[in-house]
C-alpha positions as CSV (number, residue, x, y, z in Angstrom):
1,X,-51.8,-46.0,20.9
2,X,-51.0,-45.2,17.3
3,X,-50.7,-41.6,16.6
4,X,-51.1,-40.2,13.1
5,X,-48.3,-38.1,12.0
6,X,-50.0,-34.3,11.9
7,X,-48.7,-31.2,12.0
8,X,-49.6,-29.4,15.4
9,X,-51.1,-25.7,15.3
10,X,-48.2,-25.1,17.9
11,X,-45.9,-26.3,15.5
12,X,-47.0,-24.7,12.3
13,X,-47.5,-21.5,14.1
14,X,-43.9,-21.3,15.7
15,X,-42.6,-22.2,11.9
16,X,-44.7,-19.5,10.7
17,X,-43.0,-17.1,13.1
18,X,-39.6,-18.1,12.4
19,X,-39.7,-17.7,8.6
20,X,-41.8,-14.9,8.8
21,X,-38.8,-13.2,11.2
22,X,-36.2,-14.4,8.7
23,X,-38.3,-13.1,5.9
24,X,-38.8,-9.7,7.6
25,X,-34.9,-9.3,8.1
26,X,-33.7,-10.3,4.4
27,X,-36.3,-7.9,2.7
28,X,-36.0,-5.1,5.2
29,X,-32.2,-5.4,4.9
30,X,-32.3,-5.2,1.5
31,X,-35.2,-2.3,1.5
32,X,-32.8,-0.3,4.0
33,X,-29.7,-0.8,1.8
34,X,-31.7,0.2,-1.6
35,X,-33.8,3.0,0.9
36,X,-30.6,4.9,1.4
37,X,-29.4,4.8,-2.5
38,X,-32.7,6.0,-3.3
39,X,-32.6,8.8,-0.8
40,X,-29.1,10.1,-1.2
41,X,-28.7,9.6,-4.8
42,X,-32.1,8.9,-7.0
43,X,-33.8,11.4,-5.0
44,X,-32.0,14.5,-5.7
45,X,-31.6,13.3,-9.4
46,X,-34.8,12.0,-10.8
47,X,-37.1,13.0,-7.6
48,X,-39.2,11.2,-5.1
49,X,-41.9,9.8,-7.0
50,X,-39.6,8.8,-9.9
51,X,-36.8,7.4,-7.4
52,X,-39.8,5.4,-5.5
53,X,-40.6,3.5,-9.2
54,X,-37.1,2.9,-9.4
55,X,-37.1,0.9,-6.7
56,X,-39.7,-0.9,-6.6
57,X,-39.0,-3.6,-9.2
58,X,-35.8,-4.3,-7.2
59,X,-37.6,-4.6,-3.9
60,X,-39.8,-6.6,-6.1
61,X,-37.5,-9.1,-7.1
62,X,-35.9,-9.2,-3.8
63,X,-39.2,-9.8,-2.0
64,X,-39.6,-13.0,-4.9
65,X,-36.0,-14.2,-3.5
66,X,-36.3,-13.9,-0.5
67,X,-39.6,-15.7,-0.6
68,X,-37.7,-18.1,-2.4
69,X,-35.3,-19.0,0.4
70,X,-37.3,-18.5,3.6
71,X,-39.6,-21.6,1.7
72,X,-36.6,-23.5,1.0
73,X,-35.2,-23.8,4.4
74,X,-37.7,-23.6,6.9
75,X,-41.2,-25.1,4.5
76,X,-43.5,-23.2,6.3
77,X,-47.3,-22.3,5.5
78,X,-46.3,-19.6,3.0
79,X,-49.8,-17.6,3.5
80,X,-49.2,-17.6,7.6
81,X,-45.7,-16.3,6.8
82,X,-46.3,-14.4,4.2
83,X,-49.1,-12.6,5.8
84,X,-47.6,-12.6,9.3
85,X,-44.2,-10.8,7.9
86,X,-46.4,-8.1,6.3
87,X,-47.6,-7.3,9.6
88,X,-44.3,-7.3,11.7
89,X,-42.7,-5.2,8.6
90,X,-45.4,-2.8,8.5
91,X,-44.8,-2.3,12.2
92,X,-40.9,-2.0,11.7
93,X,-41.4,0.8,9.5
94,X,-43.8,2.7,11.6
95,X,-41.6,2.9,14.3
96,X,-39.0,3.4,11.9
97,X,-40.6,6.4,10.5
98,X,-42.3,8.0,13.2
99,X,-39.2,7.1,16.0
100,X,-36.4,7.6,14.2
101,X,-36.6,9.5,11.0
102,X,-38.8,11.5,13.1
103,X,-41.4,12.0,10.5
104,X,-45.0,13.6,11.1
105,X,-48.1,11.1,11.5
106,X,-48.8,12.9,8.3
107,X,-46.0,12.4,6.0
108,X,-45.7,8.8,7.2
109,X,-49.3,7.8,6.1
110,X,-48.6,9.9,2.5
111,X,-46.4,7.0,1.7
112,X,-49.5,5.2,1.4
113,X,-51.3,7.6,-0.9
114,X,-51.3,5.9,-4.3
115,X,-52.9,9.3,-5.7
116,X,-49.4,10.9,-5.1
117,X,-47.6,7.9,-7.2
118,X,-46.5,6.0,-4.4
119,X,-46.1,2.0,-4.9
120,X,-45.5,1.1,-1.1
121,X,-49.0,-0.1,-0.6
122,X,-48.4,-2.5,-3.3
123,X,-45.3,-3.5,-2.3
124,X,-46.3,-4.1,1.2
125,X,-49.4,-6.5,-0.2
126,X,-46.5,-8.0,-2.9
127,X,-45.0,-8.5,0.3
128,X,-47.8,-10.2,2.0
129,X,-48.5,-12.9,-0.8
130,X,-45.3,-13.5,-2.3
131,X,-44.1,-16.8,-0.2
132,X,-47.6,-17.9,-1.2
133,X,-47.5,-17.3,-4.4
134,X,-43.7,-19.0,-5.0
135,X,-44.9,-22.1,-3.4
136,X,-47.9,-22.1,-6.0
137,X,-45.1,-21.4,-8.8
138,X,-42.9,-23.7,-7.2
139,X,-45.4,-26.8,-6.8
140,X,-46.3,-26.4,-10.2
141,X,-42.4,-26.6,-11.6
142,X,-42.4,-30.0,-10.2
């Protein structure tokens, strides 16, 4: 019997889920690290909006690494991953939040209020399609 060689679901999905955990834990890391500078010291300087767009561009560009890296080692499907991580981060930081900063239901979901210059939503979707969007890049560098 002579078996083509094809990816399983069970196979691309457990990928998925690996790089997407591995992806999770670089960004987050990072976003915890850079979180803290921008609470104890942009905060009180420039204020939260302003210490929020100060940010950003370095999550931004850590997001693009880390995208980077988690396709480099483990070649997963970069949508399943990318898509996948956005939901396990989104979850991380809502128990994060709520659990142990302790914030209202209220304050939490005012992070995603774009009116009030926020730029988490549009991290969180940077998030989402970046590993997609670096393998485009990268299949076209070739």
């Amino acid at each position: 019997m002579d078996r083509k060689n094809t990816s399983r679901p069970s196979t691309t999905l457990k990928a998925a889920v690996l790089a997407a955990a591995l992806y999770v834990a670089l960004a987050w890391s990072a976003g915890f690290i850079f979180g803290v500078v921008r609470e104890l010291a942009l905060k009180p300087l420039i204020g939260p909006v302003w210490a929020q767009l100060a940010e950003a561009p370095v999550m931004a560009i850590v997001t693009w690494l880390a995208a980077g890296y988690v396709l480099r080692k483990l070649s997963p499907a970069p949508l399943a991953t990318g898509l996948l991580a956005a939901a396990v981060l989104i979850v991380i930081e809502t128990v994060f939040a709520l659990g142990i900063r302790g914030q209202s239901v209220s304050d939490y979901l005012a992070a995603f209020d774009m009116a009030r210059g926020t730029v988490f939503p549009l991290l969180i979707i940077w998030f989402a399609i970046a590993p997609w969007v670096r393998a485009q890049y990268g299949s076209r560098r070739a």
